[in-house]
Every structure is written in structure tokens, then in C-alpha cells.
KOLLUM-807359 format. One line per 4 residues: their letters; for each residue x, y, z of C-alpha. Coordinates in nm, 4 decimals, decimal comma. Example, Ala and Ser with C-alpha at 12.3 -4.5 7.8 and 13.67 -1.06 7.14 Angstrom:
# KOLLUM-807359
AS	1,2300 -0,4500 0,7800; 1,3670 -0,1060 0,7140 .
//
This chain:
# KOLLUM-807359
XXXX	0,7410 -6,4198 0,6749; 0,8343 -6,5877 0,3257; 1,0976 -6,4246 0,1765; 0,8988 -6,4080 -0,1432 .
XXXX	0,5990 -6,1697 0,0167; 0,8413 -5,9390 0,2218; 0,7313 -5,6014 0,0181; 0,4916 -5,4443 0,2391 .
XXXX	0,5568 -5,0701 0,3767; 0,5258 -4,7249 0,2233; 0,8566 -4,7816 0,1061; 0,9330 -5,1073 -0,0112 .
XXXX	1,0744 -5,4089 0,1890; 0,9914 -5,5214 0,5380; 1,2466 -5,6650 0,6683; 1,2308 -6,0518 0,6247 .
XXXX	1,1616 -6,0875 0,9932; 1,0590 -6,4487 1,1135; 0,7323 -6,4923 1,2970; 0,7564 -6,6001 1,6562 .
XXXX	0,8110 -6,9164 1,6995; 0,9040 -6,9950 1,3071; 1,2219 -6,9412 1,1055; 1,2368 -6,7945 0,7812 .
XXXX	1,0175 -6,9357 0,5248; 1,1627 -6,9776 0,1496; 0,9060 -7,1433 -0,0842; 0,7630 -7,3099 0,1929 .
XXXX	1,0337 -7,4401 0,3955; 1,1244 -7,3057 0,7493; 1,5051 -7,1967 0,7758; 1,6321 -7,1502 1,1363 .
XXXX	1,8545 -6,7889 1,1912; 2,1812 -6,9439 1,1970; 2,1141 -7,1458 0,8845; 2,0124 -6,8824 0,6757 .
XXXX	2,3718 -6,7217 0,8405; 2,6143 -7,0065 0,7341; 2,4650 -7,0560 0,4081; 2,4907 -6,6739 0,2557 .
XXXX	2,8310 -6,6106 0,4415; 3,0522 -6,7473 0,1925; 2,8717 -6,4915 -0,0437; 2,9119 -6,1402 0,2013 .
XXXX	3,2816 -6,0168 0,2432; 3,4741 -5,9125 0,5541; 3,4055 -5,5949 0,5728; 2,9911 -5,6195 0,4948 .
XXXX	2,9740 -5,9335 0,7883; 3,1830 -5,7232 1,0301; 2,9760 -5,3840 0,9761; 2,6578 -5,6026 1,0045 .
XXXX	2,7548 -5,7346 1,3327; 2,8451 -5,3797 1,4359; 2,5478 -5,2501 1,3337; 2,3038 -5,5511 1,4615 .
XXXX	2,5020 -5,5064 1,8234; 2,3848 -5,1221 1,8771; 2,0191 -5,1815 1,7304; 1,7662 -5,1290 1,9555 .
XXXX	1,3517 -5,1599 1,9483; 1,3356 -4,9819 2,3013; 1,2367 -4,6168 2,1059; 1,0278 -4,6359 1,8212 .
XXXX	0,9608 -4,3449 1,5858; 0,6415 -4,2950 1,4247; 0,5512 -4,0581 1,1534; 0,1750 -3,9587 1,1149 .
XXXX	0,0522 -3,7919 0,8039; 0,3128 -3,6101 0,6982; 0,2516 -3,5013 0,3399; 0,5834 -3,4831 0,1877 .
XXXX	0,7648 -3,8377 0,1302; 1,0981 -3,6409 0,1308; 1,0326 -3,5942 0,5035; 0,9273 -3,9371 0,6032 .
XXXX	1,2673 -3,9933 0,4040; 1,4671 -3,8441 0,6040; 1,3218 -3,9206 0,9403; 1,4025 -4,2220 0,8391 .
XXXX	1,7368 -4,2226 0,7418; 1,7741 -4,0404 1,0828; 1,6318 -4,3204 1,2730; 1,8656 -4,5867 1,0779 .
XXXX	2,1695 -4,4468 1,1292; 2,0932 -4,4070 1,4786; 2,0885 -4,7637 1,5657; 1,6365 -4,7582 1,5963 .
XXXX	1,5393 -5,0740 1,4347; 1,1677 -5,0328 1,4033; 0,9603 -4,7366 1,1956; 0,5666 -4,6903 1,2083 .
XXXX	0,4148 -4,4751 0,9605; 0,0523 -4,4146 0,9530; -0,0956 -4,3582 0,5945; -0,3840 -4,1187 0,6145 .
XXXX	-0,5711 -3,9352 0,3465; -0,3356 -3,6359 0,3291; -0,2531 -3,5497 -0,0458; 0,1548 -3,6548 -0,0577 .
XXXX	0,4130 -3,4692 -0,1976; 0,6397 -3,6412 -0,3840; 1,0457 -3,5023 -0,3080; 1,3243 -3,5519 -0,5045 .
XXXX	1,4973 -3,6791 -0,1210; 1,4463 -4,0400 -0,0830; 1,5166 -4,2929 0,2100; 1,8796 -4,3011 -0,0022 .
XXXX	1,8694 -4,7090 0,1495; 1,7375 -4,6591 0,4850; 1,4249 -4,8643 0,4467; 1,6279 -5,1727 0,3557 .
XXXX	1,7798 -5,1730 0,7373; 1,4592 -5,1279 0,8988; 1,1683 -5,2950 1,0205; 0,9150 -5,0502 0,8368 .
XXXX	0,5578 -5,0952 0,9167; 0,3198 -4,8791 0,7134; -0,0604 -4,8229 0,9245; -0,3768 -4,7301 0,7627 .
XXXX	-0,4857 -4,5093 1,0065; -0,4315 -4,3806 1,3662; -0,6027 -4,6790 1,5262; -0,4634 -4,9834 1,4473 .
XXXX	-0,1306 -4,8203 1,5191; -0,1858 -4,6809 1,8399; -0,3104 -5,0400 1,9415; -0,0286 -5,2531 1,8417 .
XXXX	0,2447 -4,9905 2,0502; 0,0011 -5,0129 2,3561; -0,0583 -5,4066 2,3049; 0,3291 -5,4289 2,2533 .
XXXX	0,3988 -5,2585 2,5997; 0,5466 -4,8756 2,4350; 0,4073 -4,5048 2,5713; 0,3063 -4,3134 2,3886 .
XXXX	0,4625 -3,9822 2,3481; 0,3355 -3,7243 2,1215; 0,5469 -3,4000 2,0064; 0,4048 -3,0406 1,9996 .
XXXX	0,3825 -2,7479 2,2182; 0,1545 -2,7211 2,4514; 0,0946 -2,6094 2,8621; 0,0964 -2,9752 2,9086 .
XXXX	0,4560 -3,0061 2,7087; 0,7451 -3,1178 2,8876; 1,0716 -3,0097 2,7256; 1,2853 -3,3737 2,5357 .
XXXX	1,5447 -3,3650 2,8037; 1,3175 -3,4465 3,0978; 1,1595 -3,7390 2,9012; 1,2585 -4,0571 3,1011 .
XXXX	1,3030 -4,2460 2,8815; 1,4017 -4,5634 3,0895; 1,0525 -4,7658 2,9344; 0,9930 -4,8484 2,5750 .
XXXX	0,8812 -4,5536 2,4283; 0,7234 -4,4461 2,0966; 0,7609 -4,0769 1,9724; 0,5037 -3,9491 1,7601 .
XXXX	0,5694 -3,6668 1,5057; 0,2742 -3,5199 1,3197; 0,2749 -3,3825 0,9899; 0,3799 -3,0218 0,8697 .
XXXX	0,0571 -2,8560 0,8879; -0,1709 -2,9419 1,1602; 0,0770 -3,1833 1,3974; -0,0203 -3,4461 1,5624 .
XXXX	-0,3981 -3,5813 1,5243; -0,6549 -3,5376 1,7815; -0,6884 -3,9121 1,7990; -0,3210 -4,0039 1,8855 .
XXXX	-0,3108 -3,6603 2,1480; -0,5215 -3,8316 2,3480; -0,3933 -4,1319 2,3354; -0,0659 -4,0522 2,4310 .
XXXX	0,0615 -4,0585 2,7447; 0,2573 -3,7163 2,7558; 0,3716 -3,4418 2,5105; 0,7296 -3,3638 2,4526 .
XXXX	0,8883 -3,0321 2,2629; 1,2170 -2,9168 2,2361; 1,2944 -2,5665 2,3876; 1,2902 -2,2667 2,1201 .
XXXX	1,5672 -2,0197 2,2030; 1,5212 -1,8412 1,8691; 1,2065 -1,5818 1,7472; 1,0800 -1,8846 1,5319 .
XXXX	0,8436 -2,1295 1,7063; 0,8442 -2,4395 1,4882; 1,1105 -2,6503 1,2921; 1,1162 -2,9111 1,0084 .
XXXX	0,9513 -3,2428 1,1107; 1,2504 -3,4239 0,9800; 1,4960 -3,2040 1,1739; 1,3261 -3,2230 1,5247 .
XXXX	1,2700 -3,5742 1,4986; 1,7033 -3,5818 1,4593; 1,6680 -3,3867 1,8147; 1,4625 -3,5847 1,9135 .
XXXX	1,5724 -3,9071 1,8265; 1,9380 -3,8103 1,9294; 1,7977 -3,7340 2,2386; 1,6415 -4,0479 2,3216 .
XXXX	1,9257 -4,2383 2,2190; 2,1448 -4,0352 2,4936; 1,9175 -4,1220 2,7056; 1,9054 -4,4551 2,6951 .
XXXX	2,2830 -4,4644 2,6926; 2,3393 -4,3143 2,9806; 2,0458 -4,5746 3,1575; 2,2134 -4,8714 3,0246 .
XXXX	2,5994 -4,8043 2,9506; 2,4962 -4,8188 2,5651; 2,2332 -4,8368 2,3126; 2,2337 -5,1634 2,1750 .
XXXX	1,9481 -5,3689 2,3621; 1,8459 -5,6360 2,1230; 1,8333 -5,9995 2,2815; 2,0548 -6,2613 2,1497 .
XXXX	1,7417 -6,4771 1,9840; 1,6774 -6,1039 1,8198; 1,9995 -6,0020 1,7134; 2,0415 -6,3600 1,5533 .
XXXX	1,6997 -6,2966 1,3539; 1,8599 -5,9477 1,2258; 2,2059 -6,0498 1,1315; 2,0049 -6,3343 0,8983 .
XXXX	1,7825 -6,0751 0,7720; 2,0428 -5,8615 0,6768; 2,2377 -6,1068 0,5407; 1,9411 -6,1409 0,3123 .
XXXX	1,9191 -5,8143 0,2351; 2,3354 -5,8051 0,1601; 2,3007 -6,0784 -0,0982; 2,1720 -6,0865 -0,4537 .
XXXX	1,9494 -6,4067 -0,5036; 1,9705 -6,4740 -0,1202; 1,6362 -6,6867 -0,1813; 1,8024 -6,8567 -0,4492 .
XXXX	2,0415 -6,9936 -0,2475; 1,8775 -7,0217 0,0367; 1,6631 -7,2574 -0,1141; 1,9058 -7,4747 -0,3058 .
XXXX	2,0901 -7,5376 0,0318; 1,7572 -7,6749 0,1627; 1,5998 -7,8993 -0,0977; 1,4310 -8,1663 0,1321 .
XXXX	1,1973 -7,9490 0,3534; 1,2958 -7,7760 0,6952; 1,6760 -7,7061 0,7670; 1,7318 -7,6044 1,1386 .
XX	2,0649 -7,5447 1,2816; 2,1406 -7,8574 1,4154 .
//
């Protein structure tokens, strides 16, 4: 992905993710990870490269939230921010014709540390998770429900949380391959789409803590593609530089 086209999403940035089997493109020239690494470093303190390798050590792609139609932006917002801070790396949300509501509440930053892809409609979306090896699990209550805690969790999963009104589309239902909720112990019988995603999210996470001993399951090709990407995003006129250190066509890292 050039670094110059990287502003897809509902939004703002993707993140300036390589495609497989390239490095990152600036004006035309292929950078490899590590590159793009040593170059900004002298330009990111201490304390920014050591919370970035924190952070890029406990990301995970392994549960994927995905927001469909919800109508206020302040929601998606916070979903969002939910899903950042703990440790998911990728966000779907699918655009329909629902009139939004705009919200003071923004993604305060969120967006910048994700991989945010932004979907048309149902479709397309459901296809890439399936093609990409993730089921599909859909939140709402239901006979067929299972409660969040009995959710194995051990395979890539994507959890699907449908907007405020009428939930989760017909389309994606049947789709999915099961329907979570989380158990009401109050008289109320529904709850903010930004706060049961938290639940939910938290939940997974949990989960996949216990499986694995921690959350963190990026690969080490991965995890050097996001610690140059976020080095990116941590520096102002990354592409600048990035492409004053490589003048004479394709740099690689060795």
C-alpha cells in the first residue's frame, strides 16, 4: 500500500500495511519492514519505541470485531477505542444506508492503531472473514443464543454487533455460524452496542488467554510489518524521510 493512498476507512487512515509479498511503497519504491524501522528510529523516543513494541507484542488478528449499521458514529467510536486498547488489531465496519448520527464522542486516536476496513454492504464483508478462515459469530438473543462465556473461542473468530435498532441483519444471521448474548441478570433486556461489545470483547480476549498463556499472537513477519507501520504513524513526515533515505529505487534490509 503506498504510503501516499493509505486514507481509506470510515474513519480516516488504514494502516500503511504492506501487501503480501511487497514492502512498503513510498512514491514508488518498495521499502522492506526493517528499513522503514532503522530509518524513522532516530526520530521516535524511548518511551514511544518501547510502548510500540509493547503494544505490537500483545496484538492479535485471532478475534475480529465488526460493527454493522450502527447509526450513531459515537458508537462505532467507542467500539473502537474498546477494541484498540484491548490489543485487537483489525476492525470491519459495514457502511449501509442507515441515516448516521453524528456524536460529539470520537475514536479519540483509536483508528490510527488499527487496521480499519470500512465494507459497503453485508456481502463483501461476510466473504472476505469466510475466505480469510474466521466464524462467524453474530450477537443477539435468541433460543438459538449461547451465553459469551461458552463461546470457544480457540479458532479465529469474528463477532458481529448490529446496530441500535433492529440488530444484526438478516443477511449476516444466516451467515453466521452461531449467536452469542451475554446473560441479563437485571429487568432490562438490552444494553448499549458499544458497552456489550466491551463484554464482549473482554471476554474473548480472556479467552484466548487462558488457550494460549497470553493474547499476543501476531507472527514475527507480522509484528515486524506493525512496528514499521506504527512507526509511520509515530512520525511527522515519515514519507518524507522515508523517501530521502531511499533515493535510487528499492531499499531492502540487507
Amino acid at each position: 500500500m503506498d504510503l501516499s493512498d493509505s486514507t481509506s476507512g470510515l474513519f480516516g487512515h488504514r494502516l500503511p500495511l504492506p501487501q503480501e509479498g511487497r514492502g512498503f511503497l513510498v512514491r514508488g519504491r518498495s521499502l522492506d519492514p526493517a528499513v522503514v524501522v532503522r530509518v524513522l528510529r532516530p526520530y521516535v523516543s524511548e518511551a514511544r519505541a518501547n510502548r510500540i513494541e509493547s503494544v505490537v507484542s500483545a496484538r492479535s488478528r485471532s478475534v475480529v470485531p465488526v460493527v454493522e449499521g450502527a447509526a450513531n458514529l459515537g458508537n462505532i467510536g467507542a467500539v473502537m477505542r474498546t477494541a484498540e486498547a484491548l490489543g485487537f488489531l483489525d476492525f470491519h465496519v459495514i457502511m449501509t444506508e442507515t441515516q448516521y448520527k453524528r456524536s460529539s464522542r470520537t475514536t479519540q486516536g483509536a483508528d490510527k492503531w488499527l487496521d480499519v476496513f470500512a465494507w459497503p454492504d453485508v456481502g463483501p464483508c461476510i466473504r472476505y472473514l469466510k475466505d480469510s478462515g474466521y466464524r462467524l459469530i453474530t450477537t443477539g438473543v435468541g433460543d438459538d443464543s449461547r451465553p459469551i462465556d461458552e463461546v470457544d473461542f480457540a479458532r479465529p473468530t469474528a463477532i458481529v454487533f448490529g446496530n441500535e435498532v433492529g440488530g444484526v441483519s438478516a443477511a449476516m444471521c444466516e451467515a453466521a455460524d452461531e449467536r452469542c448474548s451475554i446473560p441479563m441478570q437485571g429487568m432490562v433486556e438490552s444494553l448499549n452496542i458499544s458497552v456489550a461489545a466491551a463484554i464482549c470483547l473482554e471476554k474473548a480476549r480472556q479467552a484466548r488467554a487462558r488457550l494460549h498463556g497470553g493474547y499476543g499472537d501476531l507472527p514475527e513477519p507480522d509484528r515486524e510489518v506493525l512496528r514499521a507501520a506504527y512507526y509511520v504513524r509515530s512520525v511527522r513526515r515519515a514519507e518524507s524521510l522515508l523517501h530521502h533515505h531511499a533515493p535510487g529505487g528499492a531499499m531492502t534490509s540487507g
